[in-house]
VODREN-912814 format. One line per 3 residues: their letters; for each residue x, y, z of C-alpha. Coordinates in Angstrom, 2 decimals, padded with zeros to 5 digits, m for minus. Layout:
<vextors>
A) X/Y/Z; ...
</vextors>
This chain:
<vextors>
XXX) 175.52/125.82/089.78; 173.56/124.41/086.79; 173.58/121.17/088.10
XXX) 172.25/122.36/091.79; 169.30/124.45/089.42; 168.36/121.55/088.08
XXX) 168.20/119.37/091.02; 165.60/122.11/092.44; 163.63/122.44/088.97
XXX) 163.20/118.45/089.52; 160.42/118.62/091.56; 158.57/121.27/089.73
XXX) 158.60/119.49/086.34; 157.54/116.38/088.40; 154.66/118.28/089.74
XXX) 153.86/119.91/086.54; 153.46/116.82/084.87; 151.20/115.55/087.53
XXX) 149.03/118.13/086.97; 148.91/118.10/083.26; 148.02/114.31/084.08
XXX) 145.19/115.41/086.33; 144.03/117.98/084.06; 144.25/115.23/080.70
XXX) 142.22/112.66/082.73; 139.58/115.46/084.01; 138.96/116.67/080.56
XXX) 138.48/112.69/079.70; 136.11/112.02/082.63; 134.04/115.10/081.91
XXX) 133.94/114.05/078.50; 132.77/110.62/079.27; 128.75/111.84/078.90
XXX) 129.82/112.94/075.59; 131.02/109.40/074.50; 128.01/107.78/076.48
XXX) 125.55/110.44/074.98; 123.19/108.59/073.13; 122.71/106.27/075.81
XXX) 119.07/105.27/075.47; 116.69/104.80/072.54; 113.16/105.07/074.22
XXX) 111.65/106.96/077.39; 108.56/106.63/079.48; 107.35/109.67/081.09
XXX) 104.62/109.22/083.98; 102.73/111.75/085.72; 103.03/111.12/089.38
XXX) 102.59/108.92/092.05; 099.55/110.78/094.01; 096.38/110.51/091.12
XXX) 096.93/106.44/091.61; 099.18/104.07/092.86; 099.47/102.13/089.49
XXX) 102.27/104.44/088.15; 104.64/102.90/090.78; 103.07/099.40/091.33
XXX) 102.85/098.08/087.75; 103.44/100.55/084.70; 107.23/101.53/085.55
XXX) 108.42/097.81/086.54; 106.06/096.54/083.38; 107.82/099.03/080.84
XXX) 111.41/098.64/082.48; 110.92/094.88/082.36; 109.65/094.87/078.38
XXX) 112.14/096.95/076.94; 115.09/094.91/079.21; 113.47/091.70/077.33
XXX) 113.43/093.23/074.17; 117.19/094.48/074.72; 115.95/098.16/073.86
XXX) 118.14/100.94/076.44; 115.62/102.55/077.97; 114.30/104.84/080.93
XXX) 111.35/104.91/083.12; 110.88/108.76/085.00; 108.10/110.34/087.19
XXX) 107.56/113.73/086.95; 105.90/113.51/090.84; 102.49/116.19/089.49
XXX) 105.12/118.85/088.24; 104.59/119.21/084.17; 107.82/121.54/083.68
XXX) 109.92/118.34/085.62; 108.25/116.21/083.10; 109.52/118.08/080.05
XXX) 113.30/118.95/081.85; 112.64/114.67/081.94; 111.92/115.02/078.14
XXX) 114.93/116.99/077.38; 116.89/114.60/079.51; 115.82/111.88/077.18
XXX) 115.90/113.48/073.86; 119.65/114.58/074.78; 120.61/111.11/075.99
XXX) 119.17/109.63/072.10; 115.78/108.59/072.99; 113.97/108.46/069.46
XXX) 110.74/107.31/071.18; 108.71/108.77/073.87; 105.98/106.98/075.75
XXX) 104.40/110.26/077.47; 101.78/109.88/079.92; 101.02/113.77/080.07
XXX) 099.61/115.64/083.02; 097.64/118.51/081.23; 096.88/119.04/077.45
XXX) 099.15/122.48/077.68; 102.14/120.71/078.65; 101.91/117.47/077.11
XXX) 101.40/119.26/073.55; 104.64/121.04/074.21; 106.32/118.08/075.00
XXX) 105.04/116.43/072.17; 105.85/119.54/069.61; 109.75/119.07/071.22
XXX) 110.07/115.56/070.49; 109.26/116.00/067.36; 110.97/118.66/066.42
XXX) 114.35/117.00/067.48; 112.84/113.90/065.38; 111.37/111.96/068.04
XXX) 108.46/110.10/067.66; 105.51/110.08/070.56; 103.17/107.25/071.94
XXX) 100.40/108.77/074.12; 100.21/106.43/077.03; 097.09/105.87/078.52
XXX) 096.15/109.52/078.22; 095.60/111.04/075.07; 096.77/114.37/074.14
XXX) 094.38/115.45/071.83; 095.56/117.30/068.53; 098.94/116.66/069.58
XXX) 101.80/115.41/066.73; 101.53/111.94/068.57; 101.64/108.91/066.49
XXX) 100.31/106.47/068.68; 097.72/106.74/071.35; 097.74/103.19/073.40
XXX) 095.33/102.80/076.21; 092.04/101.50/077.35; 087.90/102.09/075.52
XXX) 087.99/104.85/078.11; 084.16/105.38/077.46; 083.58/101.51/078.27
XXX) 085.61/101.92/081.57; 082.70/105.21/082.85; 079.59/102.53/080.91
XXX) 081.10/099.79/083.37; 081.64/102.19/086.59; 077.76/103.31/085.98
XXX) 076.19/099.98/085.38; 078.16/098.88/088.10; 076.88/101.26/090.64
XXX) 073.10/100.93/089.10; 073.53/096.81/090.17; 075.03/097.49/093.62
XXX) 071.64/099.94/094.19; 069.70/097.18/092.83; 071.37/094.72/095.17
XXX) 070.64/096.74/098.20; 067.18/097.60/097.27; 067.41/101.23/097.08
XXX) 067.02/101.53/092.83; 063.23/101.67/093.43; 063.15/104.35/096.15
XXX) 064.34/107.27/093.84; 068.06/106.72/095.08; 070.52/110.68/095.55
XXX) 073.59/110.16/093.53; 077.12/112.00/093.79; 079.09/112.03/091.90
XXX) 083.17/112.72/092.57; 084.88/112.81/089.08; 088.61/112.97/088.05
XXX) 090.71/116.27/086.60; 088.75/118.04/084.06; 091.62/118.98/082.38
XXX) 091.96/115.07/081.76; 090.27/113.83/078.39; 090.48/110.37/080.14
XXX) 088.54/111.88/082.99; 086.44/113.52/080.48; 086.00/110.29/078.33
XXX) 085.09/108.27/081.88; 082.36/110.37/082.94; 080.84/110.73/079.47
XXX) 080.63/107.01/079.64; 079.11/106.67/082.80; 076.78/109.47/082.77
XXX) 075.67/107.97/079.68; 074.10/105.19/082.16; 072.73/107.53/084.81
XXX) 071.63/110.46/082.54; 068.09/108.96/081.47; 068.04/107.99/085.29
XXX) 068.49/111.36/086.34; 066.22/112.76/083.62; 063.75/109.96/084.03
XXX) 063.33/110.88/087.72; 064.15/107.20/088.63; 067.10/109.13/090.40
XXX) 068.26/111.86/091.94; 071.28/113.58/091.45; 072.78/115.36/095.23
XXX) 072.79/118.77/095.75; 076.50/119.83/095.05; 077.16/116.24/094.23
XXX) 078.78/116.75/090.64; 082.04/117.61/091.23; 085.38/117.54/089.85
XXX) 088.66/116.38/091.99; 091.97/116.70/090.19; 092.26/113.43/091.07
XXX) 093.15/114.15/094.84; 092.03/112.05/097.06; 092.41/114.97/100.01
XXX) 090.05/117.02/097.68; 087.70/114.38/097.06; 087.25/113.36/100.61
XXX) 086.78/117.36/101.45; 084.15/117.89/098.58; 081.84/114.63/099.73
XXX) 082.01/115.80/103.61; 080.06/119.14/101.86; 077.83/116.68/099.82
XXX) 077.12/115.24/103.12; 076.35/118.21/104.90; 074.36/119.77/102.14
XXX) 072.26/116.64/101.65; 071.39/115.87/105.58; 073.79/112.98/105.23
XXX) 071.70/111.25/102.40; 073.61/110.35/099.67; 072.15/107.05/098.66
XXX) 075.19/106.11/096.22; 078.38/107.70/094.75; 080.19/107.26/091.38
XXX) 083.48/107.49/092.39; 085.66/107.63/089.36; 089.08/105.83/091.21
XXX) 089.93/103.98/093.84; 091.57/106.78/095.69; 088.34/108.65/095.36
XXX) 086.57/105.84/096.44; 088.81/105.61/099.82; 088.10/108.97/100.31
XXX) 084.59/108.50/100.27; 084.70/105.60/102.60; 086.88/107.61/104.71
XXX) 084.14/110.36/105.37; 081.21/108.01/105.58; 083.30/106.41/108.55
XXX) 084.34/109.75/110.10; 080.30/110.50/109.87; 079.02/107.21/111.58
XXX) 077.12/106.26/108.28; 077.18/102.77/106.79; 078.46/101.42/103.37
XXX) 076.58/102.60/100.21; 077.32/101.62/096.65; 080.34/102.67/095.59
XXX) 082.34/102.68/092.51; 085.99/102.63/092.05; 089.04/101.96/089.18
XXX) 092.45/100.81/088.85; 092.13/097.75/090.82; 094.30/099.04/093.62
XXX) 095.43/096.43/096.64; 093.55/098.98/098.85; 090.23/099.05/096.42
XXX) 089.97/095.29/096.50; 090.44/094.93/100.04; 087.03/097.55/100.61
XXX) 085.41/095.60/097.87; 085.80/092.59/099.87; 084.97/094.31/103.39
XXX) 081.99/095.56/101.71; 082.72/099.31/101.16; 083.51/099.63/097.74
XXX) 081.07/097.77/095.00; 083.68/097.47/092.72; 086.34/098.72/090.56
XXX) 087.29/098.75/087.19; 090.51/096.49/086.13; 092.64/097.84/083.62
XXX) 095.32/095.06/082.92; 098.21/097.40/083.18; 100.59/094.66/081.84
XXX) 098.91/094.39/079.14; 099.04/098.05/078.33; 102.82/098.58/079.01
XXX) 103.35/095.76/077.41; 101.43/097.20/074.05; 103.06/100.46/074.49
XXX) 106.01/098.82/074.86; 106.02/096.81/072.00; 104.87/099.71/069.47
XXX) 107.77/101.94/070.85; 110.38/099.03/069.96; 109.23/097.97/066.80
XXX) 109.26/102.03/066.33; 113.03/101.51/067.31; 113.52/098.60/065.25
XXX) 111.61/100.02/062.31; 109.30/097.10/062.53; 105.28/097.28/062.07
XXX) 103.82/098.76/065.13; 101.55/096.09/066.82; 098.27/096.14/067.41
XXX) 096.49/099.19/066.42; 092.46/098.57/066.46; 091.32/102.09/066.14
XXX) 091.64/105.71/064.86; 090.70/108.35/068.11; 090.76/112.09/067.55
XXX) 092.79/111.15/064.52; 095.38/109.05/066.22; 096.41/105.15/065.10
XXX) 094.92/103.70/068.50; 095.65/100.48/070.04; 092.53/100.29/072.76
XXX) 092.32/097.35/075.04; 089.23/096.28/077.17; 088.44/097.07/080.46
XXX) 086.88/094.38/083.44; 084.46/095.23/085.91; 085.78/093.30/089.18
XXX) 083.46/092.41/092.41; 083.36/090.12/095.31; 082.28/087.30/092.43
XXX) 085.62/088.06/090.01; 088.52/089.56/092.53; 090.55/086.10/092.02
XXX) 091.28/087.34/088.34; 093.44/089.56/089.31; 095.54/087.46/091.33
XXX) 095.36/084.83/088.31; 096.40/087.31/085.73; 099.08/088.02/088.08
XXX) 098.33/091.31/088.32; 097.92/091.57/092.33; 099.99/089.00/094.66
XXX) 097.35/087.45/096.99; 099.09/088.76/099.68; 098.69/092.24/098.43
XXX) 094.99/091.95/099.22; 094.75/089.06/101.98; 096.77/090.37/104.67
XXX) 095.59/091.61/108.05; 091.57/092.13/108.74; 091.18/091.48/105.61
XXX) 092.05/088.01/105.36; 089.03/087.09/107.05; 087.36/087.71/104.07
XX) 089.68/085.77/101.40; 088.43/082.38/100.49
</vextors>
């Protein structure tokens, strides 16, 4: 009788080990993260994909590629426009080690806590390309943000000049970014510091309604300049649009209203931008090497990593050690710079009807 017990209790103790097996090599796999947890030593937050197509196009491969070459574990995340995914991102990154952030904030309210969170888990922060101002950043790395609005409005005063309408008392809109941007603050200061004496002087005219700000939405900007339209009889003699998306949104309702091509600002150098500059819709557009920049925010977080001397720093804004770079103002004369500085492919721009107009 014992023995026949313990040929049935065989088969149970087999099964109870396999379980305690399972149950050993679940509590290892679950505990895997744990091992792995400080998996990364710098982060790039962006803001989204919809204010400009750069985010995707050149900063993320740019950063990804720089920190792979420097042998630095990083990641590269999009919050898609929603600030609490861009802190849960944060959190993701401060749990998996990250003792840098490069944070590319999408309001001052959210960015500051992000900032204030890094920090207090003993992070340190590089503003990227937008600054966060009074934040606990130590590095703010973009472009003269002023110079980019001087170039947009000096631009769009030599396209009126060009066409012959500067004389004739020329109505301006104007379509600028987010307000609760400082770099869409620090833009239009530049550029209105162009056509403010104009406006004042009388030389020109500013539209009815036609000072407006966008959030950066290309749907909204192309919804406020069809009122600027109606509200001025269709006479809007030039517009300072303060991106290429804006820009194409402006095209887009001077198309949908019959009217011909007036002179038209633009930034970020977008395949889409150049390809109106070239067709004649767009007067130009401001080129912000963005290589360059991920490159010099790149290099400051991994010498931060390394405990190197940051790179680079050239200025001091709102308090923070600043490394600015300078902007280019790009036309029909310059557009091959950007394919020489590799920053467009050729056949990014010269590709359907608009190859006609490639030389």
């Amino acid at each position: 009788m014992p023995k026949l017990i313990s040929r049935r209790s065989a088969p149970g103790l087999v099964l109870a080990a396999v379980l305690v097996a399972a149950t050993i090599a679940a509590a290892t796999a679950s505990a895997r993260p744990t091992r792995t947890h400080a998996s990364i030593k710098a982060c790039a937050l962006l803001p989204d994909t919809k204010s400009s197509t750069r985010y995707t196009l050149f900063d993320a491969p740019y950063l990804s590629k720089a920190f792979k070459a420097a042998g630095v574990p990083a990641t590269v995340l999009n919050a898609h426009a929603d600030p609490q995914k861009q802190k849960s991102q944060a959190e993701q990154c401060l749990a998996q080690g990250a003792k840098v952030i490069l944070l590319d904030q999408l309001d001052p309210a959210s960015g500051a806590s992000i900032t204030n969170l890094a920090v207090g888990r003993g992070a340190k922060v590089i503003d990227y390309d937008r600054l966060v101002v009074g934040s606990k950043a130590s590095y703010y790395v973009s472009f003269d943000n002023v110079k980019v609005g001087k170039l947009q409005g000096k631009g769009l005063v030599a396209a009126l000049r060009a066409n012959g309408k500067y004389g004739s008392h020329p109505v301006i809109a104007e379509l600028n970014g987010d307000i609760k941007d400082n770099n869409a603050k620090l833009f239009k200061s530049g550029y209105d510091s162009i056509l403010g004496p104009l406006y004042k002087s009388g030389a020109f005219k500013k539209a009815k309604a036609g000072d407006q700000w966008t959030q950066w939405d290309p749907i909204k900007g192309r919804q406020i300049f069809d009122q600027i339209l109606a509200r001025n009889g269709n006479k809007v003699d030039g517009t300072l649009a303060a991106n290429d998306g804006l820009a194409g949104a402006v095209i887009a309702s001077l198309k949908a209203h019959g009217l011909k091509a007036i002179p038209l600002t633009g930034q970020d150098a977008t395949p889409t931008g150049v390809q109106f500059i070239l067709a004649g819709w767009q007067s130009g557009t401001v080129y912000k090497s963005v290589r360059k920049e991920a490159n010099a925010a790149a290099a400051a977080a991994i010498a931060i990593v390394k405990g190197t001397k940051v790179p680079g720093v050239n200025s001091k804004v709102s308090g923070t050690k600043s490394i600015l770079l300078t902007p280019v103002w790009i036309t029909k004369a310059n557009y091959k710079l950007l394919f020489k500085e590799g920053f467009l492919k050729r056949g990014q721009v010269c590709n359907g009807q608009y190859s006609k107009f490639c030389k």
